[in-house]
C-alpha positions in Angstrom: 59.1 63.3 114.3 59.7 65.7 111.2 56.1 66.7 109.9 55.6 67.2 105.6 55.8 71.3 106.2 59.1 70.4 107.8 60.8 68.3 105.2 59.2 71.0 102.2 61.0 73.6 104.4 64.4 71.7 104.5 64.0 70.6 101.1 63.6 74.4 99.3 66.1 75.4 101.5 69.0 72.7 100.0 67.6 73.9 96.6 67.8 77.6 97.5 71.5 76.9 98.7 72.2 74.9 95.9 71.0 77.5 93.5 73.3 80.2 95.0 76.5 77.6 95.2 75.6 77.2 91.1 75.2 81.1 90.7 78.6 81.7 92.3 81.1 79.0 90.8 79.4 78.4 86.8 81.8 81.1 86.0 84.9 79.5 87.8 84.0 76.5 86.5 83.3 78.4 82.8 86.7 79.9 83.2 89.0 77.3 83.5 86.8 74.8 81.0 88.1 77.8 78.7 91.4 78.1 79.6 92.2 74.8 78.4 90.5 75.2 75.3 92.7 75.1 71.8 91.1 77.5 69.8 92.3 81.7 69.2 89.5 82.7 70.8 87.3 82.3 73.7 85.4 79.3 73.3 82.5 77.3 75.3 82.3 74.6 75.5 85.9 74.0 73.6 86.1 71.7 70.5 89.5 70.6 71.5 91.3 70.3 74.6 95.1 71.7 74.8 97.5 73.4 77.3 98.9 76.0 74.5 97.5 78.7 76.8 99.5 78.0 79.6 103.1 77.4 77.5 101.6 81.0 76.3 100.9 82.3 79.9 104.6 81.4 80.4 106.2 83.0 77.3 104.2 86.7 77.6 106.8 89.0 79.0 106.2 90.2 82.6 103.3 87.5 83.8 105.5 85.2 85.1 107.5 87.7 87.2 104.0 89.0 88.1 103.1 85.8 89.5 106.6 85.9 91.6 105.5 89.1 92.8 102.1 88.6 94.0 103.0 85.1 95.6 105.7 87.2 97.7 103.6 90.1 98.7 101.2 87.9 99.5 103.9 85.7 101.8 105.3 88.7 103.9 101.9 90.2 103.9 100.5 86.9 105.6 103.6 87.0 108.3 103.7 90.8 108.8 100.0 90.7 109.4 99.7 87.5 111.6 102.7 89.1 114.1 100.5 92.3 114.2 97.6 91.3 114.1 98.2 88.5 117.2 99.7 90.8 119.3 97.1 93.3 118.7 94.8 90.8 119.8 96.5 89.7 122.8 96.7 93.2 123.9 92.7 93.5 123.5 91.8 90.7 125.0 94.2 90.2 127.9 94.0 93.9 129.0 90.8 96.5 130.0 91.9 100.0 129.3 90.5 103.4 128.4 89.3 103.4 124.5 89.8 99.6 123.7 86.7 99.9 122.1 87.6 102.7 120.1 91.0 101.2 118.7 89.1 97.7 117.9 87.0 100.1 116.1 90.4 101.8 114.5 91.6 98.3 113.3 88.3 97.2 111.7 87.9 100.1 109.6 89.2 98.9 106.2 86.3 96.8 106.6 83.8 99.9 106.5 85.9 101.8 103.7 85.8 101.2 100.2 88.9 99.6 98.9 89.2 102.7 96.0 88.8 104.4 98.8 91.9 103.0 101.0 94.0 102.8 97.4 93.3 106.9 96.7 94.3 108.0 100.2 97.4 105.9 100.3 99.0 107.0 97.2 98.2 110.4 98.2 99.8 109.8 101.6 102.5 108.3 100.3 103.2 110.8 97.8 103.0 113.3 100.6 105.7 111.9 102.8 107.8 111.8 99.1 107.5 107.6 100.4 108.1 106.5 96.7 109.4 102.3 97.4 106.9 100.7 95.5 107.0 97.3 96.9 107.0 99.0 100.1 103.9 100.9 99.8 102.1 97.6 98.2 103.1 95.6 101.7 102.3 98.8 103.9 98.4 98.9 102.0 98.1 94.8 102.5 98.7 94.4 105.5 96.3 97.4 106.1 93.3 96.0 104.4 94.3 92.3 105.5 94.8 93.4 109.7 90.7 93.6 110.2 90.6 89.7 109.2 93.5 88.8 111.5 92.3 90.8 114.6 89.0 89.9 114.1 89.4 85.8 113.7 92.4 85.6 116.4 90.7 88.0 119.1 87.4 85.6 118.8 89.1 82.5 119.2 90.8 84.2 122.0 87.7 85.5 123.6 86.8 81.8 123.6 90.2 80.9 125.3 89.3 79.5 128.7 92.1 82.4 131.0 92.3 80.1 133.8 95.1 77.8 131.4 97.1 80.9 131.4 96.7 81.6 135.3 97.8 78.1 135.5 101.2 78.4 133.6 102.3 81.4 135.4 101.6 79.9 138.8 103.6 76.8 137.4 106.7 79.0 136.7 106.4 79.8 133.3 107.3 82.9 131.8 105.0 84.6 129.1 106.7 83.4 126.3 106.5 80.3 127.3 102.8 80.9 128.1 102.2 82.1 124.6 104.2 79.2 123.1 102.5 76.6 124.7 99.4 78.0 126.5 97.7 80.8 124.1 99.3 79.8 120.1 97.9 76.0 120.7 94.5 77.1 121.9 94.4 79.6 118.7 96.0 77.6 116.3 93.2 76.8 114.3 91.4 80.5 114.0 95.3 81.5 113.4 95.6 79.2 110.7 92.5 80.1 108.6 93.2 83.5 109.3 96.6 83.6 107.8 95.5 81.5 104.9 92.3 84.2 104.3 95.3 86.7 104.7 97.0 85.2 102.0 93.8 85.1 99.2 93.3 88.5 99.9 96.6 89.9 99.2 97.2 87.6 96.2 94.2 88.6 94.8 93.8 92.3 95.5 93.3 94.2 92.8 91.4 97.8 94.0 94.5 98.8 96.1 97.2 97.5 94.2 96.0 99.7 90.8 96.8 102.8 92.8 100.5 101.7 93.9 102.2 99.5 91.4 104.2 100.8 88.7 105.7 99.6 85.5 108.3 97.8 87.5 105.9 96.4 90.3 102.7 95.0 88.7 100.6 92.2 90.2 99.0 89.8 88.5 95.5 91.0 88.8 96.5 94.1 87.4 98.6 92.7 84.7 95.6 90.3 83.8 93.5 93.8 83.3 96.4 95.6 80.9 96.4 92.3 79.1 92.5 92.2 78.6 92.8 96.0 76.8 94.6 95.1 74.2 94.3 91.2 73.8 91.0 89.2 74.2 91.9 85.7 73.8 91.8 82.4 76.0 95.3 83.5 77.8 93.2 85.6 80.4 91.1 82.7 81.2 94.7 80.5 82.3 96.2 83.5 84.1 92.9 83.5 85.9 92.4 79.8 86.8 95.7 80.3 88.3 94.5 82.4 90.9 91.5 80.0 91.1 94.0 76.6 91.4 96.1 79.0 94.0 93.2 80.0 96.1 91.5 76.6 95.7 95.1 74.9 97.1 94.6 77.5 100.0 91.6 76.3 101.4 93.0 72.4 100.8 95.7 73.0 102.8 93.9 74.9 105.4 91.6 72.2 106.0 94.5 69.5 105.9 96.2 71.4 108.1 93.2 71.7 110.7 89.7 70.4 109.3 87.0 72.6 107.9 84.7 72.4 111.6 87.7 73.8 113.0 88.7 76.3 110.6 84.8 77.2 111.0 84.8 77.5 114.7 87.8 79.5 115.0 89.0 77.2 118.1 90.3 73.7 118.5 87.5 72.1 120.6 
């Protein structure tokens, strides 16, 4: 039976949680009210709804092709990372050798570094090795800063593997692709899932790393939001950025379409 200090307890901590929930997404929520605002200026609450922003958005030179950019950078960073960062799982998991710990340690430390940080030495690198391919460089430092998520979400769910299934297939006759195909990628498909799609945010909106590597050419649509808010303040910002809400928002709907937000929270199909 729950006693009255109990219930007080359970009840300040939903209001506590709900206070921090509020904290956090007002100034989503504040952003896109805005963006659909019809007035010249930056508005709350708006006087009159309208989508003028958005037919603006689409007629500014270089945001749309900004857009196309970040969606594919974010794309083959999300497949580049998930094929590295799965079989650099596999390999720690499946395999006990000298200084495992040390290169699980190697692989989470963008997680320890600031991202200025990451940006500064990689254009300096880059610019060392005369490596000057733009769009190169800006999958190259994704997939660097996205790997720690990867590893780190695929190697727990595999940690939580039961090995004996993959003992099982081999003794059955199957060979280790088959093994992975059938055996390991099921039993991980959930923690690979919400891994890839966390992959995916984080590259579409990255904005510390991408500052230091884009050019005129290649400029993502954080960044060109930023120029954009130097010279112009006006309600334009507000609809570039409730695109990156809608797109990040669409993210997590799919991911828990795709496999249900207890799974997606335990990292494991159970």
């Amino acid at each position: 039976m729950t006693t009255w200090p109990e219930k007080v307890g359970m009840l300040v901590l939903r209001a506590v949680i709900v206070a921090v929930l509020v904290f956090l997404l007002a100034p989503l929520f504040i952003v896109v009210i805005v963006s659909f605002g019809h007035a010249a200026f930056i508005q709350f609450p708006p006087r009159a709804l309208s989508l003028r922003w958005y037919f603006n958005l689409a007629q500014l030179d270089g945001f749309l092709d900004s857009l196309v950019l970040s969606l594919e950078l974010a794309a083959i960073t999300s497949c580049l990372t998930a094929l590295l960062g799965v079989s650099a799982s596999l390999a720690l998991t499946r395999y006990r050798f000298r200084g495992r710990q040390a290169l699980m340690s190697l692989f989470l430390s963008p997680l320890i570094l600031p991202a200025i940080v990451i940006g500064i030495g990689m254009l300096q690198y880059f610019r060392a090795i005369g490596f000057l391919s733009t769009f190169t460089t800006l999958i190259v430092a994704h997939v660097v800063i996205t790997l720690p998520y990867m590893i780190r979400t695929v190697t727990s769910s595999l940690e939580l593997q039961n090995e004996s299934l993959v003992e099982v297939s081999r003794v059955l006759g199957a060979d280790a692709l088959q093994t992975f195909a059938f055996v390991i990628v099921p039993g991980i498909k959930s923690a690979l899932i919400a891994a890839v799609l966390f992959t995916f945010i984080t590259s579409f909106d990255n904005y510390s790393v991408s500052l230091f590597l884009s050019d005129a050419e290649y400029e993502t649509l954080p960044i060109r939001i930023l120029n954009y808010v130097e010279k112009t303040i006006d309600p334009t910002v507000a609809a570039a950025s409730s695109i990156l809400i809608f797109i990040s928002i669409g993210q997590l709907i799919l991911g828990a379409w795709l496999v249900g937000v207890r799974r997606m929270g335990g990292l494991a199909d159970k």
